[in-house]
C-alpha positions as CSV (number, residue, x, y, z in Angstrom):
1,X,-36.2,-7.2,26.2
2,X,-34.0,-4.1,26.3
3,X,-31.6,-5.6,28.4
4,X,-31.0,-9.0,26.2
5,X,-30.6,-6.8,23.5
6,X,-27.9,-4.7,25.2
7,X,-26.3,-8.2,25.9
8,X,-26.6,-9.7,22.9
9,X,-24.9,-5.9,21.3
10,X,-22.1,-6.4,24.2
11,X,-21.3,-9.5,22.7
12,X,-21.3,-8.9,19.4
13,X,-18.8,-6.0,20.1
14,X,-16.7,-8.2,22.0
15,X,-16.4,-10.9,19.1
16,X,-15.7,-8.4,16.8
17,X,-13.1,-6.8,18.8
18,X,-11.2,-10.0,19.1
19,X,-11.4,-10.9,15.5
20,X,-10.0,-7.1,14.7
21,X,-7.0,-7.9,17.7
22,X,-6.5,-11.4,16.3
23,X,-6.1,-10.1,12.2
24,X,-3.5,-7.7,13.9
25,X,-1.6,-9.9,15.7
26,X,1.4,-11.3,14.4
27,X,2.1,-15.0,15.0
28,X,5.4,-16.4,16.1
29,X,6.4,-18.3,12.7
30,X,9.4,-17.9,9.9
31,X,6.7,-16.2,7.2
32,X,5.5,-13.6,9.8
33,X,8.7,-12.8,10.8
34,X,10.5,-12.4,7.2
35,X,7.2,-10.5,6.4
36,X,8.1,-8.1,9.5
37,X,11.3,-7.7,8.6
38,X,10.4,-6.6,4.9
39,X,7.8,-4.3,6.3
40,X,10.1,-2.8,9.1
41,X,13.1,-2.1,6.0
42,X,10.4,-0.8,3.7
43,X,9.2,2.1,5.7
44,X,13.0,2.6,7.4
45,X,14.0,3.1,3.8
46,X,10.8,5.3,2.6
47,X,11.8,7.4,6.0
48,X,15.3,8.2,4.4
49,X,14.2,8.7,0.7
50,X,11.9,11.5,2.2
51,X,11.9,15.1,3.5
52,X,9.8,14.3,5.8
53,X,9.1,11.9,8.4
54,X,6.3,13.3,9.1
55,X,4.1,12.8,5.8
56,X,6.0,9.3,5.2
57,X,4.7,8.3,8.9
58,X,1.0,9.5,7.4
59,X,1.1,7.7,4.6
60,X,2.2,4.7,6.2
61,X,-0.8,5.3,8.7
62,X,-3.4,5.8,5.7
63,X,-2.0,3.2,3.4
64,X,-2.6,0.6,6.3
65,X,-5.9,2.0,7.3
66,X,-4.4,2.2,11.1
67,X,-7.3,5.2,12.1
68,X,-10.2,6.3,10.5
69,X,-8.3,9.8,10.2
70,X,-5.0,9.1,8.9
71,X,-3.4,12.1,10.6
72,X,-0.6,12.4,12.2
73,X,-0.5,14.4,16.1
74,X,2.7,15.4,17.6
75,X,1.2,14.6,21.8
76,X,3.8,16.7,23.7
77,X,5.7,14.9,26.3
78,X,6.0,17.5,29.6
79,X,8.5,17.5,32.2
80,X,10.9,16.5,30.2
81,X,14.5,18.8,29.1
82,X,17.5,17.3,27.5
83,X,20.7,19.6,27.1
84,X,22.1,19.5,24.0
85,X,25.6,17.8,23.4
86,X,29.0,20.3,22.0
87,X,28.4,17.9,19.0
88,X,24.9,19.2,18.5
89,X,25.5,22.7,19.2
90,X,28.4,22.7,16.3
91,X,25.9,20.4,14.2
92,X,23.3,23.2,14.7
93,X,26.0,26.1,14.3
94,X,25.6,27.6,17.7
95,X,27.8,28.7,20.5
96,X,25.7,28.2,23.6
97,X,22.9,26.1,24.8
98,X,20.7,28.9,25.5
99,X,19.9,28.9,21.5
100,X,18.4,25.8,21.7
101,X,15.0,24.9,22.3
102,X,14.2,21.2,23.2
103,X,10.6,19.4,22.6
104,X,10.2,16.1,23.0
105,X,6.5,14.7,21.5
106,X,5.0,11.2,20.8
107,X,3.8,11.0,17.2
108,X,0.4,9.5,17.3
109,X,-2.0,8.6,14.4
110,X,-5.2,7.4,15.8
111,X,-4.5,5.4,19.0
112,X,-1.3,4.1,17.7
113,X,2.3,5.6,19.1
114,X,4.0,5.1,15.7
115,X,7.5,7.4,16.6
116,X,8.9,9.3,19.7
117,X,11.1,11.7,18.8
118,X,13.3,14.1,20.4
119,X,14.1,17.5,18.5
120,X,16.4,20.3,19.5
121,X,16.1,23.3,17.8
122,X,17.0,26.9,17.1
123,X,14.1,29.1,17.3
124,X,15.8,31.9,16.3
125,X,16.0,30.5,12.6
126,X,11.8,29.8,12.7
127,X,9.0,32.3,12.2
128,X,7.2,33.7,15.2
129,X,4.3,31.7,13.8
130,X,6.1,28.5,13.7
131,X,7.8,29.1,17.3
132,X,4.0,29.5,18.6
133,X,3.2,26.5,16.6
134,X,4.9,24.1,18.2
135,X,5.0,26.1,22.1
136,X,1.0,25.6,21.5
137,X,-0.4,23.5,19.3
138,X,0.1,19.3,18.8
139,X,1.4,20.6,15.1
140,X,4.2,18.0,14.2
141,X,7.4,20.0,14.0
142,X,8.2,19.0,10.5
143,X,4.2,20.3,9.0
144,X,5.4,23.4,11.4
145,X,8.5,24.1,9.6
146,X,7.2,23.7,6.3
147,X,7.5,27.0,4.9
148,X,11.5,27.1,5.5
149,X,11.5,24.7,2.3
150,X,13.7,22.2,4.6
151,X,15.7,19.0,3.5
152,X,17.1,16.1,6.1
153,X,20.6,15.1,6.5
154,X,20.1,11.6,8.2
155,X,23.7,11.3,10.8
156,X,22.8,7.7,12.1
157,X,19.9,4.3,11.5
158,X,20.0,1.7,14.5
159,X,17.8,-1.0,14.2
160,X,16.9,-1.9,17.8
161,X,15.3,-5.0,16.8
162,X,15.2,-7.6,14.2
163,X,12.5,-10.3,13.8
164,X,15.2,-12.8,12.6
165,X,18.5,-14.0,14.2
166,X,21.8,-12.8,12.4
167,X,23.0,-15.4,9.4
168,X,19.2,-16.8,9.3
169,X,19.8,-16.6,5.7
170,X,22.1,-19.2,5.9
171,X,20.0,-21.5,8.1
172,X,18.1,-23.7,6.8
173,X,14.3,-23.1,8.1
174,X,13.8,-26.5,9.8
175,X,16.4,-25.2,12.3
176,X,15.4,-22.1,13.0
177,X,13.1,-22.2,16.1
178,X,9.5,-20.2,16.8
179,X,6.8,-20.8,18.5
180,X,3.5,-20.8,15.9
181,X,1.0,-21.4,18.1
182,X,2.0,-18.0,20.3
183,X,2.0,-14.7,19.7
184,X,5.2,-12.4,18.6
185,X,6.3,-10.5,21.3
186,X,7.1,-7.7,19.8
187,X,9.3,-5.0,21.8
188,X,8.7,-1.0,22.3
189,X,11.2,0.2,19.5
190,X,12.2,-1.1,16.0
191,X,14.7,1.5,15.2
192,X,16.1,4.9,15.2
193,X,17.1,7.8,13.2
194,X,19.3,11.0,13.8
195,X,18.9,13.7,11.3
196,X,19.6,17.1,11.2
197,X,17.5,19.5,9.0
198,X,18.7,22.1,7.1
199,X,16.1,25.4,5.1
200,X,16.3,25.9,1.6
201,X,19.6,28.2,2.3
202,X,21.5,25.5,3.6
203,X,21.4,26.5,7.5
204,X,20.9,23.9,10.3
205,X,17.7,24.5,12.5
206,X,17.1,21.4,14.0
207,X,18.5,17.6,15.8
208,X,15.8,14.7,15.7
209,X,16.1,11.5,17.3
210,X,13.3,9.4,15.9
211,X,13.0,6.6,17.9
212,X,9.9,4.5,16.4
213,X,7.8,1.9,17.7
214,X,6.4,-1.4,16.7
215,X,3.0,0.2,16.7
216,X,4.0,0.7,12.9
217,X,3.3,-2.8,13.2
218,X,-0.2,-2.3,14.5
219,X,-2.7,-2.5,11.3
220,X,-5.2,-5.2,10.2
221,X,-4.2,-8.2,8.4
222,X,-6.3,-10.4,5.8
């Protein structure tokens, strides 16, 4: 008896699971496509508008019910050290490497990857708190550095991908070619910010390189 119960539970999981997966998968027609495409400019815009990245990627997570803890986790990447460019050391206002710290993290709500970002910094400009922060804790670097009051100065946007082929506009739809019955294949990145941030005074402190994922993409659909 114990054991078709545990069967009949297995199941029931198992439907249920492929009913969640199939409500967040996004089929291969024009509407889900222009839908992405709407979706993917509305948070790339609500990115820039903010001084955070972080809180906008939380909000994004909550208002989409992606976890049942809308919170947002920097997981640290290890092994990895990229020397910062002459560009970024005058960007940053430093003479030498040496002032810059480098941390790279995947920022994670839930399960979901929703941004990997890259951030070279100056801990000299940070509080000993916020320096041990971010050497020790999965504290996003933005929540870290809240105190300093900062703003964002966004330097470059690349959209990696689009859902719809340039002029589709002018296209009329019967010609435009997707498969409905499949799947979207979706790829790793949608697009990309540079930003330098600046404290309250107006002094650089950090480089990001916000490289975000389709996992934005990730969230149950009616």
């Amino acid at each position: 008896m114990k054991r078709a119960l545990l069967i009949v539970v297995l199941c029931f999981s198992a439907a249920l699971d492929a009913r969640t997966q199939q409500r967040s998968e996004w089929r291969d027609t024009y509407e889900s496509r222009v839908e992405i495409l709407a979706l993917l400019q509305s948070l790339n815009a609500e990115i820039l508008a903010a001084s955070s990245a972080t809180r906008t990627l939380e909000q994004w997570c909550g208002d989409h019910e992606m976890a049942d803890e809308p919170k947002i986790v920097a997981r640290r990447v290890e092994g990895v050290r990229k020397e910062p460019s002459a560009e970024q050391l005058q960007r940053l206002d430093v003479r030498d490497a040496s002032e810059v710290q480098y941390r790279r993290v995947e920022l994670r709500c839930g399960t979901r990857v929703l941004s990997e970002a890259d951030n070279w910094y100056v801990p000299a400009r940070l509080t000993p708190e916020m320096n041990a922060a971010l050497e020790t804790t999965e504290t996003p670097f933005g929540k870290a550095v809240q105190p300093l009051r900062p703003y964002r100065r966004t330097i470059a946007v690349t959209m990696l991908w689009t859902p719809l082929p340039r002029g589709w506009e002018q296209e009329r739809r019967s010609r435009l070619r997707f498969r409905q019955r499949w799947a979207l294949e979706l790829p790793k990145e949608v697009f990309q910010h540079r930003a330098v941030l600046y404290t309250a005074e107006h002094l650089p402190f950090s480089e990001v390189v916000e490289t975000y994922q389709a996992e934005v993409l990730a969230f149950r659909r009616n």
